[in-house]
C-alpha positions, 0 to 999 in steps of 0.5 A: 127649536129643532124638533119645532122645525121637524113637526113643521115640516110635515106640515110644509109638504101638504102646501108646497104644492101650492106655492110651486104653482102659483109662485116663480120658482127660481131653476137652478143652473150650472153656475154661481147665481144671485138673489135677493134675500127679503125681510118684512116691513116695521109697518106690516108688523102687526099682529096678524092671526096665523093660518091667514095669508096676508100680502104686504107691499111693503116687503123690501130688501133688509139692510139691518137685522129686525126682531126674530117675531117677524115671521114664524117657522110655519111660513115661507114666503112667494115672491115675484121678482125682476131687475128692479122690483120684488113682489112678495106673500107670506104664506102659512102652512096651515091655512086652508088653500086658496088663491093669492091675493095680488100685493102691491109691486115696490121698487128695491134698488140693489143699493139699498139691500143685499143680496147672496151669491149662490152655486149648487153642484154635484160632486164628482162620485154622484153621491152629495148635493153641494150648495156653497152661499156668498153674501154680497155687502153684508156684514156677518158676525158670529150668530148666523144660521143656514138652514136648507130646506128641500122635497123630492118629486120624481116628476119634472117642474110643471108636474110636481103635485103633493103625490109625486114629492118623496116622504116628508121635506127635509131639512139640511144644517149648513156648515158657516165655519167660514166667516165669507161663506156657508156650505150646505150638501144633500147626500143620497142623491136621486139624480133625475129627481126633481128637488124643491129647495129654499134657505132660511139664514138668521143672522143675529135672530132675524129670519131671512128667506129665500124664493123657492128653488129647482134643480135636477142634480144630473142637471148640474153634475160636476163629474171627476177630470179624465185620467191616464192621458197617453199617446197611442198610434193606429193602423195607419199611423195616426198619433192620438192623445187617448184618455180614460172616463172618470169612474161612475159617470152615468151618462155619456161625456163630452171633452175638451183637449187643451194643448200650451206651451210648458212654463217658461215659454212664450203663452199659447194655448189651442183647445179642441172638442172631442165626442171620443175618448181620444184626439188625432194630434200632429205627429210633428208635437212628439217630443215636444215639451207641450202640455196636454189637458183634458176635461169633461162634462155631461154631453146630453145637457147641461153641467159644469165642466170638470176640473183640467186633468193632471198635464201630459208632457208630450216630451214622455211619449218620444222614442217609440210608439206602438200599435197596439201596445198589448195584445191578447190573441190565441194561440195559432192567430197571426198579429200585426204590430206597427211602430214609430221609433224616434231618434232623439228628435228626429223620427227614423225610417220604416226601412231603417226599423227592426223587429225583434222578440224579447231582445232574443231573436231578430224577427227575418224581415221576410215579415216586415212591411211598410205602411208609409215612410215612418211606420213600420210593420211587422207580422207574426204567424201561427202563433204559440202559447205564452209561457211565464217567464218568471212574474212575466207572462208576455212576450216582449217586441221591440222596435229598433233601429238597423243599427241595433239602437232599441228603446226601452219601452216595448209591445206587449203580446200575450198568447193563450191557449183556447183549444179546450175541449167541451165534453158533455154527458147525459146521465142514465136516468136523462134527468141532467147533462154534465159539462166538463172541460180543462184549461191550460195553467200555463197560460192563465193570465193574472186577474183572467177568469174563464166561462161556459157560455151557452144558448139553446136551439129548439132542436137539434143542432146547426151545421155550423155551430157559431156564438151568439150576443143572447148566450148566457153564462153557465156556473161551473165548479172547479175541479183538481188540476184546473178542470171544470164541471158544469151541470144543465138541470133542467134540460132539453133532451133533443134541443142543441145546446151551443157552448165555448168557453170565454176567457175574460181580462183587462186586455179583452176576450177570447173565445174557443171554437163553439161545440154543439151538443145534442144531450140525446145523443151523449147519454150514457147509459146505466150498467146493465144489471143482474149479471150472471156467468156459468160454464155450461155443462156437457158444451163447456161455454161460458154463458152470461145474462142480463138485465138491460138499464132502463131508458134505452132504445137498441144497444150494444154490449162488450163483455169483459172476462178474465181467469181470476187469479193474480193479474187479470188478463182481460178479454173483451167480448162484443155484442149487438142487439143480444135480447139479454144473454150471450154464450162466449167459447172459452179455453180454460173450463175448469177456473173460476171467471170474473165477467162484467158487462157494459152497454151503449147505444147501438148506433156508437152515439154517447157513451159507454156505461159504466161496468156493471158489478161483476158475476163470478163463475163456479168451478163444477165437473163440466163433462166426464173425463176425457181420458184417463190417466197414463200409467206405468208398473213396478214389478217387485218379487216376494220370494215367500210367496213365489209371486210377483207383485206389481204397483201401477203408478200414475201422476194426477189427471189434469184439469183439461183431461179430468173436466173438472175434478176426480172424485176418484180413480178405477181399475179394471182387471183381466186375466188370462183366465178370463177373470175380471173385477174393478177396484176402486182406489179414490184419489190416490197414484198408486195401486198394488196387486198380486201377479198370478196369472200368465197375463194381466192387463189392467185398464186405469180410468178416472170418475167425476161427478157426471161419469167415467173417461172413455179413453183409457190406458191399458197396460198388458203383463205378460211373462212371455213377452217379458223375454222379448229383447227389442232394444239393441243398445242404449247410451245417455249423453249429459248435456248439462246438469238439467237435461240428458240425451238418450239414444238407442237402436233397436234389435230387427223388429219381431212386434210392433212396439207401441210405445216406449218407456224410460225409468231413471233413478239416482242410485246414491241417494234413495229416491222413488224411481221417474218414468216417461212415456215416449212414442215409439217412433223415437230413437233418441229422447231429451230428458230433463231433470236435475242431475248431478253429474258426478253422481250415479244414475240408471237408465232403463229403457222398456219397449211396450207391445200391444201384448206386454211389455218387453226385455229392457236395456239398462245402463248405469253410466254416462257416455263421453263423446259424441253419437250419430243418429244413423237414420237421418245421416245428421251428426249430434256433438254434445259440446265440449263446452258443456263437457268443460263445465261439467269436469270444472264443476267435478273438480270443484267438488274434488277439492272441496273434499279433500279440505274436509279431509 
């Protein structure tokens, strides 16, 4: 049998057209309804071919079952009706079209029938059709069946046509469990759709029809009751009754607030209607053990009222109330909170109320004032952030009386740091803009969430950058340590971009300082590339070249360098409009230098570029050694041969003097005989020859790769100026065990003394004999050496002419005591600490002889 009523009913929607614009069709409204349900006269019973549409004056209302052949379930029937008569067509659904033949009106009293009672509404979630079916005066047994047939259309009642109806008419099983009633639901609901809709109910296997029926669900939707009823109070002191919407209510509500007396005492109720989700109320009902209720319905047409809400004893709101009871604000911002605190039932003062936060501190009452004679106020400045406290993330403010009577209940503040900063950067190649920001983890509030907001000028930017209600929201990724990045690609290079960040929550939104950014003027650029340095030669300059980045105007450049070796000690160099090199002095020439550059707009818009990948120098001869080495000789005598020989020794040419290498060293010879030669001694610091002649003079010079040093030392030898006896006496002063003094006076000057000379060597252990070079306008000389002071040293001092050296003076000991520089009048004592340490340190050596013995 079903699938029969399914076939039929594709057939159905092809004449529904039809019968809506020729037959009355019942509107449903917003409450229980009656009608009457119709069955055909015996008389009419005969057989009649179908497709024909035939009208029977004889149709009346039932009052007992007839055989189930009455009418098929391809047909529906059209009536007219009033109080008093029912005129009614049996309509088949395959006929072809055409007009109504007019049936005779009869008279049907209610008494002599039945009728059903009828309610159809929405459900309080939008989503189900309910329609519940009552009969009146009829007897139902156990074979009964509803059926609820309906079609769609998305146009209203006077402009539904076969087009406009939705697919195929449906049919609805309706559920008659209860033996009074039959419950039928459309789920899936088009709630500004228009519904056609009729019943079929057969009882006992007779057909029972229903007129045709229309509704908009909207029309009658049931919504959910308000929730969360509360008390709050405004700035002015106002006590409100407040309310939240039912959840999924598309369309704008209308309320009635009903306030009694609680059970037990004498019935009285007042109702009120309300446009607003809350209601001024008279603050003489706080405490009071009235009842409040709410309920709603469609406020643009018709609907049923909702359920009242669950009741709000009024007596809960007594002791305090604040204004606002949570706050969400930004840190810097002043906050006002007002309160009504009342004292069992009596409400207090203004001028007997305190403020304090978190029950720590009483706020000074510099900060109060009064709004009337019961609300107090208070008022917090430059406000800081929140920090949690444990699961508390707010501060808590308390009203009390001035006797330090609080309530338990308090104001919540929450104060979050907006003071993040926006930066952006437009890459090298200007092909995307790059957003970062962080915001501050100790002050995120549990289910907050933070957005880049944005909109764009066509150019540039304003003066004034301010947000605005068309900005739209930019996807952001988070980073480490609660940091952003947000990527613009596409972009406009030269439009002004205004952006701030949005802090959602519950309790509302905060917004930071807007920051306009132009991505023409924060591009960092590449890094300039193919990066050279060399120190030149014959100058001595470090000189470094380039290659500037593509998409760049006029720049500027800081190059950075460094001696590399161990920690780097960088030093920056600048640079403005250089075309692609630039020459740096430098004091060390003879290292290797690490070098990178970096580049950004000219005019210090934007960023710095990255450093460039680094150039190295190479270590290379600059220039001819400056000088040649200094020298001195040893002269040893070879009794075979009756001559003497002589070693010149020199110490290594440094790299400042040498620039920057010696390949080798040459000596040059010149005789009293007017004989001269060069030899070459490679890199070695020494070099010996045979004394023959009454004077020798030899000239010490360096080699490198480019040339030979220009300024030399010579040293004459002469066998005559060898018995010059110049220096009158000498005396050495320890000081400590790395440093002696030595002094000396010098003989009425014969020659001109050019330099001194100073050789020492310990004569207990084989050593090779130091020397040093001193000038010759010294008469006292601090050496530094590591001595033993219980050890034996010689000390000769050696005065150096233009032609030879002279006689020295010798000593093999130290002097105790003191000395005086007679030339300048100044006494030197070397101090008697330094004497005790050095006899302690002999003694411990003393000792620690004898227990090896």
């Amino acid at each position: 049998m079903s699938w029969q009523i399914i076939l039929t009913l594709f057939v159905l929607l092809d004449f529904l057209h039809m019968a809506v614009a020729h037959c009355m069709v019942h509107q449903i409204p917003p409450r229980n309804f009656t009608l009457p349900w119709m069955q055909l006269n015996e008389t009419f019973l005969s057989p009649f071919s179908s497709g024909v549409v035939k009208s029977w004056s004889g149709l009346r209302r039932a009052s007992k079952p007839k055989p189930p052949f009455l009418i098929n379930a391809e047909s529906f029937l059209c009536c007219l009706w009033s109080d008093g008569n029912i005129d009614c067509s049996l309509y088949s659904t395959n006929m072809q079209a055409r007009k109504f033949i007019p049936s005779e009106s009869i008279s049907a009293s209610q008494e002599k029938g039945s009728s059903w009672n009828l309610e159809c509404w929405i459900q309080g979630k939008l989503e189900l059709l309910v329609c519940s079916l009552r009969f009146v005066r009829v007897q139902l047994g156990a074979d009964l069946k509803v059926v609820l047939f309906y079609a769609v259309s998305e146009l209203g009642l006077g402009d539904v046509s076969t087009s406009s109806l939705e697919g195929t008419v449906l049919a609805a099983e309706c559920d008659c469990s209860d033996p009074a009633a039959c419950g039928c639901s459309v789920p899936s609901l088009s709630l500004n759709y228009t519904y056609i809709m009729w019943l079929k109910v057969t009882i006992a296997g007779t057909p029972l029809w229903s007129p045709l029926m229309s509704v908009k669900p909207i029309d009658i939707a049931k919504p959910e009751p308000p929730l969360n009823l509360h008390l709050e109070m405004t700035e002015e002191g106002q006590v409100r009754i407040c309310w939240s919407d039912p959840v999924l209510v598309p369309y704008p509500l209308q309320y009635e607030v009903k306030i009694s007396g609680a059970s037990g005492q004498t019935g009285w109720q007042m109702v009120w209607g309300a446009v607003e989700s809350s209601l001024a109320m008279d603050s003489a009902l706080l405490g009071s053990s009235s009842l409040l209720e709410v309920r709603c319905r469609n406020g643009n047409g018709p609907g049923f009222w909702s359920d009242w809400s669950t009741p709000y004893n009024l007596s809960l709101g007594a002791g305090v109330l604040y204004f606002p009871p949570k706050v969400l604000t930004s840190v810097g911002s002043n906050i006002s909170f007002y309160c009504i605190y009342q004292n069992k039932t009596k409400l207090v003062a203004s001028q007997e109320i305190v403020w304090w936060l978190n029950l720590a501190a009483e706020i000074p009452a510099s900060q109060y004032s009064l709004v009337n004679a019961r609300v107090s106020k208070v008022t917090l400045f430059n406000l800081k952030a929140t920090k949690p406290r444990g699961s508390f993330c707010y501060k808590a403010l308390y009203c009390c009386h001035q006797n330090r009577e609080c309530h338990p209940r308090y104001a919540e503040l929450y104060v979050v740091d907006m003071n993040i900063s926006i930066t952006c950067e437009t890459d090298g190649y200007l092909t995307k803009m790059t957003c970062r920001w962080a915001a501050n983890p100790d002050t995120l509030l549990l289910g907050s969430s933070l957005h880049l907001r944005y909109y764009r000028s066509r150019i540039y930017c304003a003066d004034f950058p301010s947000t605005s209600p068309k900005s739209e929201v930019k996807e952001c990724h988070l980073l480490k340590n609660h940091s952003y990045e947000c990527t613009f690609q596409p972009f406009f290079l030269l439009s002004g971009y205004t952006m701030w960040i949005e802090f959602k929550h519950l309790l509302g939104t905060l917004e930071s300082s807007p920051t306009c950014v132009v991505p023409a003027d924060v591009v960092k650029p590449l890094p300039p590339s193919n990066l050279q340095a060399e120190i030149t030669r014959n100058v001595g300059l470090l000189n470094v070249s380039w290659t500037n980045p593509v998409f760049t105007n006029e720049l500027r450049f800081q190059i950075r360098f460094a001696v590399n070796r161990g920690e780097r000690a960088w030093q920056l160099y600048e640079v403005a409009k250089a075309p692609s090199s630039a020459v740096i002095t430098v004091q060390k020439l003879c290292v290797q230098y690490i070098v990178q550059i970096r580049c950004r707009a000219l005019d210090g818009s934007g960023y710095w570029s990255n450093w460039s990948s680094p150039a190295y120098t190479l270590v290379r001869d600059i220039r001819a050694p400056l000088q040649g080495p200094e020298f001195w000789r040893i002269i040893t005598e070879d009794g075979a041969r009756r001559q003497k020989n002589v070693t010149l020794l020199w110490k290594p040419l440094m790299e400042n003097h040498s620039l920057c290498s010696v390949r080798q060293y040459m000596v040059k010879h010149q005789t009293s005989g007017n004989s001269t030669w060069s030899e070459y001694v490679g890199n070695g610091t020494t070099c010996s020859f045979p004394w023959t002649e009454h004077t020798h003079t030899v000239t010490l010079l360096a080699m490198n790769s480019i040339g030979v040093s220009s300024v030399n030392y010579n040293l004459t030898l002469s066998q005559q100026m060898s018995r010059v006896e110049a220096v009158q006496s000498l005396s050495v002063y320890p000081v400590n065990s790395t440093c002696v003094v030595l002094v000396w006076t010098l003989s009425p000057p014969i020659h001109v003394i050019k330099s001194f000379v100073i050789e020492w060597k310990n004569l207990n252990k084989e050593e090779e004999m130091k020397w040093v070079r001193v000038p010759p306008n010294r008469r006292k000389y601090y050496l530094y050496d590591h001595f033993i002071l219980i050890e034996k040293y010689q000390f000769s001092l050696y005065p150096v002419f233009a032609g030879g050296v002279g006689r020295s003076r010798a000593t093999d000991q130290f002097t105790r005591g003191g000395y005086e520089k007679e030339d300048n009048g100044s006494l030197y004592m070397v101090l008697p600490i330094v004497i005790s340490s050095s006899v302690l340190f002999l003694g411990v050596v003393m000792a620690s002889h004898q227990r090896g013995e």
